[in-house]
C-alpha positions as CSV (number, residue, x, y, z in Angstrom):
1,X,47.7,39.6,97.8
2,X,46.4,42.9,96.1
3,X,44.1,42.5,93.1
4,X,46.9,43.7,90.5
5,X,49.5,40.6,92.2
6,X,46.6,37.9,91.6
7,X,45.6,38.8,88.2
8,X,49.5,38.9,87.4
9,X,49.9,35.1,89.1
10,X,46.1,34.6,87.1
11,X,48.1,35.2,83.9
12,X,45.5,35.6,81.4
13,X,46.8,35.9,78.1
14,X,45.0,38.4,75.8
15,X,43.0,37.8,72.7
16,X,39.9,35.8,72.1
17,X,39.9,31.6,72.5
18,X,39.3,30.1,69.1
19,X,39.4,26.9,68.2
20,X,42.2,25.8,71.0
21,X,44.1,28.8,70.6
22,X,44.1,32.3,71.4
23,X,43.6,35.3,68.6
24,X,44.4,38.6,69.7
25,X,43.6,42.1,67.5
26,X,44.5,45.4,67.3
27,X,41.3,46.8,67.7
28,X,40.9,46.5,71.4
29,X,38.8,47.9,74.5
30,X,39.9,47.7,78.1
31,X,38.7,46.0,81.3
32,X,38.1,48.6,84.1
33,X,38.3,48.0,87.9
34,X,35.4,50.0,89.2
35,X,36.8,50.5,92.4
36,X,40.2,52.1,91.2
37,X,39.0,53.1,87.7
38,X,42.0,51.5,86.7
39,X,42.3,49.5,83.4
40,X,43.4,46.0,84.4
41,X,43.3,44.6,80.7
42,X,42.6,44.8,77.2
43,X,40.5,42.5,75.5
44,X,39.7,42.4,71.7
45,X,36.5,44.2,70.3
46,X,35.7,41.3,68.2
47,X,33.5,41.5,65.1
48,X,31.7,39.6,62.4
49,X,34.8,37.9,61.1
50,X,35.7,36.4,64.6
51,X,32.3,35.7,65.3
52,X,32.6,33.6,62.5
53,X,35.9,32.3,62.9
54,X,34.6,31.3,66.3
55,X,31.2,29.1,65.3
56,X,33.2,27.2,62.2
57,X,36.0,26.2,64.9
58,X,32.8,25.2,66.7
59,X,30.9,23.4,64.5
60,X,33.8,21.8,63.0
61,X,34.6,20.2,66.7
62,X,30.5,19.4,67.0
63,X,30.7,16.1,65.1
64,X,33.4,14.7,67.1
65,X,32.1,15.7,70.1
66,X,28.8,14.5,70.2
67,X,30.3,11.2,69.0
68,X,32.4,11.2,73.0
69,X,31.1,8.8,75.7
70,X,28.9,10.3,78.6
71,X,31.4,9.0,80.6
72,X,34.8,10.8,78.7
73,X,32.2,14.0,78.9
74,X,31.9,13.8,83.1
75,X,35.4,12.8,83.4
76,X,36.6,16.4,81.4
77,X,33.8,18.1,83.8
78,X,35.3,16.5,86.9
79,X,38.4,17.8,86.1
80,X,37.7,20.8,85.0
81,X,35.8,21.1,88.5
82,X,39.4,20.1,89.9
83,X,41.1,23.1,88.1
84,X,38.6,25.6,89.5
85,X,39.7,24.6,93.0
86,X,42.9,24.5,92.6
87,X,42.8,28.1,91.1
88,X,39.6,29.4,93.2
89,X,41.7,32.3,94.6
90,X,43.0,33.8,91.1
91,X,39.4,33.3,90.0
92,X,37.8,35.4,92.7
93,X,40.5,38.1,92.6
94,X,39.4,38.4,88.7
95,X,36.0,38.8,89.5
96,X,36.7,41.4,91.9
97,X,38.6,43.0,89.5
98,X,36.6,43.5,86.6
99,X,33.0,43.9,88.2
100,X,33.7,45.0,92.3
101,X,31.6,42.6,94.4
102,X,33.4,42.1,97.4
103,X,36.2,39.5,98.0
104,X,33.8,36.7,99.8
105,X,30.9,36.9,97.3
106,X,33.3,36.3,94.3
107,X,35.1,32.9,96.2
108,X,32.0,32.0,96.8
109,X,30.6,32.4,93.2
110,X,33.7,30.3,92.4
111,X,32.1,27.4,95.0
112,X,29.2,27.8,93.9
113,X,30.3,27.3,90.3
114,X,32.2,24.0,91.1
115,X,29.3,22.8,92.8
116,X,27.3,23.0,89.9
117,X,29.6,21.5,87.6
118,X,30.2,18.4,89.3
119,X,26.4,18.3,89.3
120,X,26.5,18.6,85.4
121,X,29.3,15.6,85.2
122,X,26.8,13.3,86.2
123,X,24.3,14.6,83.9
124,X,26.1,13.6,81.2
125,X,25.0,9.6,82.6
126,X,21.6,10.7,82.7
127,X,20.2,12.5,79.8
128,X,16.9,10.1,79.7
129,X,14.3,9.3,77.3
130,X,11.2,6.7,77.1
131,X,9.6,3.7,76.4
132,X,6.6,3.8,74.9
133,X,3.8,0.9,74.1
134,X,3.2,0.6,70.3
135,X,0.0,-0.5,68.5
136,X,1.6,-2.6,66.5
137,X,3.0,-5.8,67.3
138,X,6.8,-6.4,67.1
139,X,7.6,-2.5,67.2
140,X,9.7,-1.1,69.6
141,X,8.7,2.9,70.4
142,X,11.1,5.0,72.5
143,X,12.5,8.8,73.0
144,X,16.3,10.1,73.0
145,X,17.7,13.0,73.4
146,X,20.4,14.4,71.1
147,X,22.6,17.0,71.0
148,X,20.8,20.7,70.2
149,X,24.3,21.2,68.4
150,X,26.5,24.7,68.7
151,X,25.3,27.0,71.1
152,X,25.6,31.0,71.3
153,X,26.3,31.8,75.3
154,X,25.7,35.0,75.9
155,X,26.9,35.6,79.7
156,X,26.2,38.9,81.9
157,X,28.7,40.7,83.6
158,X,27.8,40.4,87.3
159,X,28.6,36.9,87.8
160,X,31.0,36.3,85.6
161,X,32.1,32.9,87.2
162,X,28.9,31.1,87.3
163,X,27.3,32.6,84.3
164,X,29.4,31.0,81.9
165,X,29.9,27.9,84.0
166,X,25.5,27.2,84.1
167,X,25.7,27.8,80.1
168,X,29.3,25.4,79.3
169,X,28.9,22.7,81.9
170,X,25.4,21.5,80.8
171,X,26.4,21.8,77.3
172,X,29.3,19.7,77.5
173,X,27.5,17.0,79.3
174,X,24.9,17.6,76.1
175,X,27.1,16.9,73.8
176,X,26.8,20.3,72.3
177,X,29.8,23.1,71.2
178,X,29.7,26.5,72.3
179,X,30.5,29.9,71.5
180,X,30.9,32.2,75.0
181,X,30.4,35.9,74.4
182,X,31.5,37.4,77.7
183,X,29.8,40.8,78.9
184,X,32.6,43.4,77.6
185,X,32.7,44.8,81.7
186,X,33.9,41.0,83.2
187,X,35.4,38.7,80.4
188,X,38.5,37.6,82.1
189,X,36.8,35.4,84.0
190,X,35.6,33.6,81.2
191,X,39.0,33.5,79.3
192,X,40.0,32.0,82.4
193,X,37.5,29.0,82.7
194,X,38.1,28.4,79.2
195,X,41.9,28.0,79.8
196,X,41.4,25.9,82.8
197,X,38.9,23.4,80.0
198,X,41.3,22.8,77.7
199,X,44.0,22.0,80.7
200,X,41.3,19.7,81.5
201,X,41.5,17.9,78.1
202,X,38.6,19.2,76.4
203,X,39.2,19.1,72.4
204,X,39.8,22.4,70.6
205,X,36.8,24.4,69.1
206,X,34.2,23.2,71.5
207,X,34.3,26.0,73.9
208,X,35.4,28.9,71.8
209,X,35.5,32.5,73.9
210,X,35.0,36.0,71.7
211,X,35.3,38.9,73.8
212,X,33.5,42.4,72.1
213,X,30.4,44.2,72.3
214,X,26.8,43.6,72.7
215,X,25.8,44.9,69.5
216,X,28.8,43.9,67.3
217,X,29.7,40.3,68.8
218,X,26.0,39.3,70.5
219,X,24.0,39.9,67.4
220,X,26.2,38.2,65.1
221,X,26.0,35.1,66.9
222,X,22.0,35.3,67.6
223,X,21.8,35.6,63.8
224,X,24.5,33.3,62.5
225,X,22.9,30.5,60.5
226,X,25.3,27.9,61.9
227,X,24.3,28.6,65.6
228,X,21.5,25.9,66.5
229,X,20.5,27.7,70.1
230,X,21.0,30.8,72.0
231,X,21.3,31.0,76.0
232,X,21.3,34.6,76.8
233,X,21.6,36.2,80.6
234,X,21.1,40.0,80.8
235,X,18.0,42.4,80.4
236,X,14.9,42.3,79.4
237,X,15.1,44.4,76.8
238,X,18.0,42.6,75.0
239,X,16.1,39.6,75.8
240,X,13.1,40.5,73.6
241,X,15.2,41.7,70.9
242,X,17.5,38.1,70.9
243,X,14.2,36.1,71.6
244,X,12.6,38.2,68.2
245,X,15.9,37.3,65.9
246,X,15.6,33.6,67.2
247,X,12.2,33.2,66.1
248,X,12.9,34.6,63.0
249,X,15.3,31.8,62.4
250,X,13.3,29.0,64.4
251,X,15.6,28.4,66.6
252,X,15.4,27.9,70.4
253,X,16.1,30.1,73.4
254,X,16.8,30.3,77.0
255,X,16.5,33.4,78.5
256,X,17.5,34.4,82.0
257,X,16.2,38.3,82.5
258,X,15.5,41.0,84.9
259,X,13.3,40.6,88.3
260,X,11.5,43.0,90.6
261,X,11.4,40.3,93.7
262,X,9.4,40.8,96.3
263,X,9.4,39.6,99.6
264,X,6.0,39.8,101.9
265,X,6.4,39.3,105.7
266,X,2.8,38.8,107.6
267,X,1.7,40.0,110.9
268,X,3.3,36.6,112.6
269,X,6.6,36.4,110.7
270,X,9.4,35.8,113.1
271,X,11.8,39.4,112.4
272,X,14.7,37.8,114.3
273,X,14.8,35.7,111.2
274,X,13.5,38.0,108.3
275,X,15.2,41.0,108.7
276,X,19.1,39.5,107.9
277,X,17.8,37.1,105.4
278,X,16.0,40.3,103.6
279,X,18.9,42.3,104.1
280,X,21.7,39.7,102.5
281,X,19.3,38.8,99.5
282,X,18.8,42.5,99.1
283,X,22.9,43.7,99.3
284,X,24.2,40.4,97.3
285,X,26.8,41.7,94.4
286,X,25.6,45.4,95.6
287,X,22.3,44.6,94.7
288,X,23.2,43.8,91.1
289,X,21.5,40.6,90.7
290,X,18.1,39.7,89.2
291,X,16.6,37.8,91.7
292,X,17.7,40.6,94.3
293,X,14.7,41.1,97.1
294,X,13.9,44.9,95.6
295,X,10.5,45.3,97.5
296,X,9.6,44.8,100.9
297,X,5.7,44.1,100.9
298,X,4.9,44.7,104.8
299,X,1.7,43.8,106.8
300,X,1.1,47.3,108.2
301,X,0.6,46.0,111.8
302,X,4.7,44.9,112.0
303,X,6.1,47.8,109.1
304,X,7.3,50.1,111.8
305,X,9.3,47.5,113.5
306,X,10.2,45.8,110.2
307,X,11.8,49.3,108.5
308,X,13.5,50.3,111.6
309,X,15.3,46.7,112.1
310,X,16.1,47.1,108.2
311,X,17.2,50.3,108.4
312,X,19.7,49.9,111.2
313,X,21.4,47.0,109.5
314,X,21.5,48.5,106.2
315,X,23.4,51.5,108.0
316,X,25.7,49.2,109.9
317,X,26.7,47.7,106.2
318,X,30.6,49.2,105.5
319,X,31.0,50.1,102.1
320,X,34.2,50.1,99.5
321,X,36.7,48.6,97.7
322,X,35.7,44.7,97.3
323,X,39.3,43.7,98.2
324,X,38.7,45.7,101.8
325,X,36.9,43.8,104.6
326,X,33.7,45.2,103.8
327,X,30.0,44.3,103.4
328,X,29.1,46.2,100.1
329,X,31.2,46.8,96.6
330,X,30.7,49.4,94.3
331,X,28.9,49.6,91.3
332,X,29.7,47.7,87.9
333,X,30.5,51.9,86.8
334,X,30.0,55.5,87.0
335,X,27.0,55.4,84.8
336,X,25.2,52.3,86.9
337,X,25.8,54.2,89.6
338,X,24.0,57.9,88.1
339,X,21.2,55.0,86.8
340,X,20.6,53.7,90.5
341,X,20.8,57.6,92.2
342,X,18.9,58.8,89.6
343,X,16.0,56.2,90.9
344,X,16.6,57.2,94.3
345,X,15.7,60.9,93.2
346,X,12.9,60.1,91.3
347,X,11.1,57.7,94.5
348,X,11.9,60.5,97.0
349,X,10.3,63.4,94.1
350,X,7.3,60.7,93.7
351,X,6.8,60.9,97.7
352,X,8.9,58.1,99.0
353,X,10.7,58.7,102.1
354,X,14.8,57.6,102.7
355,X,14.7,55.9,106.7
356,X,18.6,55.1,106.3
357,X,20.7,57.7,107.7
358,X,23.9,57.1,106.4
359,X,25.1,58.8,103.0
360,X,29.0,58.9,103.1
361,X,30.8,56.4,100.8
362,X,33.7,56.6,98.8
363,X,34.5,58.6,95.9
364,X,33.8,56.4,92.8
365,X,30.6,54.0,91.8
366,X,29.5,53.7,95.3
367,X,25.8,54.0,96.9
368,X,25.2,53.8,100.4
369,X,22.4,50.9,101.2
370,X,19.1,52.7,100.9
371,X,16.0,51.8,102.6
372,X,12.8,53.8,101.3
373,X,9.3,53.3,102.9
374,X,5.8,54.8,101.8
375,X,6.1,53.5,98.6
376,X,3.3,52.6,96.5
377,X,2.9,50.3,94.0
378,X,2.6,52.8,91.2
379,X,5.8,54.3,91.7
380,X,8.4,54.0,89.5
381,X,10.8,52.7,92.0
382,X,8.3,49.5,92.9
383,X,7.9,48.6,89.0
384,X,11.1,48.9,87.6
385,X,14.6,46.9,87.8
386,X,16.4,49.2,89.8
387,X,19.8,46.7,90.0
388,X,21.5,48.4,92.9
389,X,21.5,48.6,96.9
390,X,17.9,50.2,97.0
391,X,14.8,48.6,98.8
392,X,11.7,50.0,98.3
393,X,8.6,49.3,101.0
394,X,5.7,48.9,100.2
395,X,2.9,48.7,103.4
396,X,-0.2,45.9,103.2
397,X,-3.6,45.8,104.9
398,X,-3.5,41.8,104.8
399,X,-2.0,38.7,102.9
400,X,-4.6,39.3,100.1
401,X,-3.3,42.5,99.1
402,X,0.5,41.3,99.4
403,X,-0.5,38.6,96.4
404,X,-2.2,41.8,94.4
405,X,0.9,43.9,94.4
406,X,3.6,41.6,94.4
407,X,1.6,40.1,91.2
408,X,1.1,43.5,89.5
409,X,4.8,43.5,88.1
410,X,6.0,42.5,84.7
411,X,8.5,40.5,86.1
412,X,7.9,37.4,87.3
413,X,11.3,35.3,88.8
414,X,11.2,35.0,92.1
415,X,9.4,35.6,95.4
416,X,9.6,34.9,99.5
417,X,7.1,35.2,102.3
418,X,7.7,35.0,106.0
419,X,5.3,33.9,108.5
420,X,4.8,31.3,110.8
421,X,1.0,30.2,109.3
422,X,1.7,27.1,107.1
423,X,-1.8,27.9,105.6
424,X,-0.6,31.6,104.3
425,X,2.4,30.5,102.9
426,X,1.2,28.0,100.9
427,X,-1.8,30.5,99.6
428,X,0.6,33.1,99.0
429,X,3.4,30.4,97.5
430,X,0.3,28.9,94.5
431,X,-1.0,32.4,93.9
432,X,2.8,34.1,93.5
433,X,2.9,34.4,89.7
434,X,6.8,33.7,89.4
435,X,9.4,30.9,88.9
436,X,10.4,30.4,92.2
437,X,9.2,30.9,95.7
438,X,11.1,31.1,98.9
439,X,9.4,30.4,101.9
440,X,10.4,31.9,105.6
441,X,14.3,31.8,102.9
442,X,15.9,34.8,101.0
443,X,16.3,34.0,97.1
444,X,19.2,32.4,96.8
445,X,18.6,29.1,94.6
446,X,20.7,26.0,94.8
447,X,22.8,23.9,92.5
448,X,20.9,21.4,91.6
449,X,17.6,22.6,91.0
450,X,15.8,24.2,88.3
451,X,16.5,27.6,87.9
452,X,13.9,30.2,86.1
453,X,11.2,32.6,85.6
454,X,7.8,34.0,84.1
455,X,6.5,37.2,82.2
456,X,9.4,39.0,81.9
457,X,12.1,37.3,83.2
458,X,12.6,34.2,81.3
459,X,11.4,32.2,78.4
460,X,12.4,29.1,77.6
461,X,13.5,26.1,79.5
462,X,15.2,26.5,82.9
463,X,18.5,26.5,83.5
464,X,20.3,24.3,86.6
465,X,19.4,20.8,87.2
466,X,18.2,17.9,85.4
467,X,15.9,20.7,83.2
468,X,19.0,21.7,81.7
469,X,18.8,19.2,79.2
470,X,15.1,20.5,78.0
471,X,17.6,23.2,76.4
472,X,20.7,21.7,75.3
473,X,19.2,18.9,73.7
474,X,16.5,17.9,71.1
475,X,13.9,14.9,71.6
476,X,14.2,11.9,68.8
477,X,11.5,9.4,68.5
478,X,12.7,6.0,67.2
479,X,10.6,3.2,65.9
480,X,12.3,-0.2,66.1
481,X,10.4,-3.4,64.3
482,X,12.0,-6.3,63.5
């Protein structure tokens, strides 16, 4: 099946998702294949008027919603769940399509995705609360959770399956309505899922879609009075700037953001097992994800034999089209692609030295995986989100100096070490000033657990797992007496 013969048999209708049915406009802007550079769709450049058309179709359906048993909630999310199998192949080929990771990482994003949904269909049977003793006689004292009410989800473009899925699914178990605003590269995808919700039998307006820019579509729902939460996946620097317009308004935020991960292997690590998981967290969606394994902190006395085993894997990696048998994708676009070579040039002009041999790839957004070693940790390369197939080493004296550079970073999501000393990992794991840690593991998280980061990578409660419901609802303290 070629990409253009799935997103045919996909048969996404155009125009934005709006209260149960779909608006199109005139004014529209196309969806782009980056491996072709063909335009696969148009989608509406939304504005003001259908962001508002979008959150009064949501919070119209709130009420009635939040009123729903836990129980009809799961059952919608099972089946929704059901639909995404049933349709996993169309889903991957869009994600393909629209932002180029190869053909296995998008069916498994769509796994992954169902996986985490059914995990959200129970949640809706246990949002919890407490009991609480009372100094007065007679008086019963407890904690419940509501629902936060309509929520802005702001999705990026390089997951474009389970982005929208980890904002919608724990919402819906909430209670809550939302408003998706796709990121304008990938946002089939999440007209898709949103199709595949109301064949579930989820009520119109509670998942409304509208497709459009950043700046046109994403702050006129962080600033519409009417939305009572924002969940936001992207950069850092739109993260600030959303996380500012929400305080303004007093109004909570989750906020998924950028990484610089580092992963630190000791003198004893065990390279048999480091090496591929470095190399597959490092290559994952091209290297276009934020907890991506960017920097390589290695304990001098193994570096030689740790770069070289790096090195000729990343040069055994095939690049190209993600609908080929390959390892790596291209690039979201052209201009990712000048972004990530222009980082390239500046590390090598900064003194850092390119061990991978291979630099043939196809014409188009493509990057051969890059290896660079004598890094420092002032360079630009080690501080910076880089978001493409580039890792940069950077060479220790001992685990003491691995904490003090993979620390002095801004970003703060995630982190592995590999070793065999069960003392050193665990020094290294409390010390780590991020989110997560990964021990002797790449960075790949799992469905069911808390998802998140510090400094610059997140704010706000976590996303995945029972903490979900930290965000997408609000604690109500009830005093009974009789």
């Amino acid at each position: 099946m070629t990409i253009e013969s799935a997103l045919l048999d996909i048969a996404i209708a155009p125009g934005n998702r709006i209260g149960g049915a779909r608006a199109t406009l005139d004014r529209t802007q196309p969806v782009v294949d980056p491996a072709t550079g063909n335009t696969i769709a148009d989608v509406p450049r939304s504005g003001q008027a259908e962001v508002n058309a979008a959150v009064a179709a949501a919070v119209a359906a709130q009420p009635a919603w939040a009123a729903t048993s836990p129980q009809q909630r799961a059952d919608i999310l099972d089946r929704w769940a059901k639909l995404l199998a049933d349709n996993a192949d169309r889903l991957a080929a869009a994600a393909t399509a629209e932002m180029g990771k190869i053909l296995k990482e998008s069916k498994g994003e769509v796994g992954r995705a169902i996986t985490e949904i059914r995990f959200m269909s129970g949640e809706a049977l246990r949002i919890d609360g407490q009991t609480l003793p009372s100094v007065r006689p007679d008086t019963l004292v407890y904690t419940t959770r509501v629902p936060v009410g309509t929520v802005a989800a702001i999705t990026p473009w390089n997951f474009p399956i389970v982005s929208p899925v980890r904002k919608i699914a724990p919402a819906l178990a909430a209670g809550d309505t939302v408003v998706v605003k796709p990121a304008e590269q990938s946002p089939l995808c999440a007209l898709l899922l949103v199709d595949l919700l109301q064949e579930a039998g989820l009520p119109d307006g509670v998942v409304n879609v509208v497709c459009g820019r950043g700046s046109e579509v994403g702050d006129a729902l962080v600033n519409h009075p009417d939305i009572k939460a924002v969940s936001f996946t992207g950069s850092t620097s739109v993260g600030r700037q959303i996380s500012s317009a929400a305080g303004l308004r007093l109004i909570p935020v989750q906020l998924e953001l950028g990484g610089k991960n580092a992963a630190y292997v000791d003198a004893d690590a065990d390279l048999d097992r480091a090496v591929p998981e470095i190399v597959a967290a490092s290559i994952q969606a091209t290297g276009q994800r934020c907890t991506a394994i960017s920097r390589v902190i290695a304990h001098e006395s193994i570096a030689d034999e740790l770069i070289t085993r790096i090195a000729e894997a990343y040069d055994l990696l095939t690049v190209g089209p993600g609908t080929d048998s390959v390892d790596v994708g291209p690039l979201v676009s052209e201009d990712a692609r000048k972004s990530v070579a222009a980082y390239l040039d500046g590390a090598i002009a900064e003194g850092a030295e390119v061990v991978t041999k291979r630099t043939e790839v196809p014409s188009g957004p493509y990057l051969a995986p890059t290896l660079l070693d004598r890094v420092t940790p002032d360079m630009t390369v080690a501080r910076e989100e880089v978001f493409g197939p580039v890792l940069a080493v950077i060479r220790v004296a001992d685990a003491g100096e691995a904490i003090r550079v993979a620390n002095d970073s801004e970003y703060g999501l995630a982190g592995s070490i590999f070793t065999r000393d069960i003392a050193t990992a665990l020094r290294y794991a409390n010390q780590l000033d991020t989110g997560m840690v990964h021990v002797n593991h790449g960075t790949s998280s799992q469905a069911h657990v808390p998802f998140g980061g510090a400094g610059a990578s997140g704010l706000g409660p976590y996303s995945i797992g029972h903490a979900a419901q930290d965000f997408f609802t609000k604690v109500k303290v009830m005093y009974v007496s009789s």
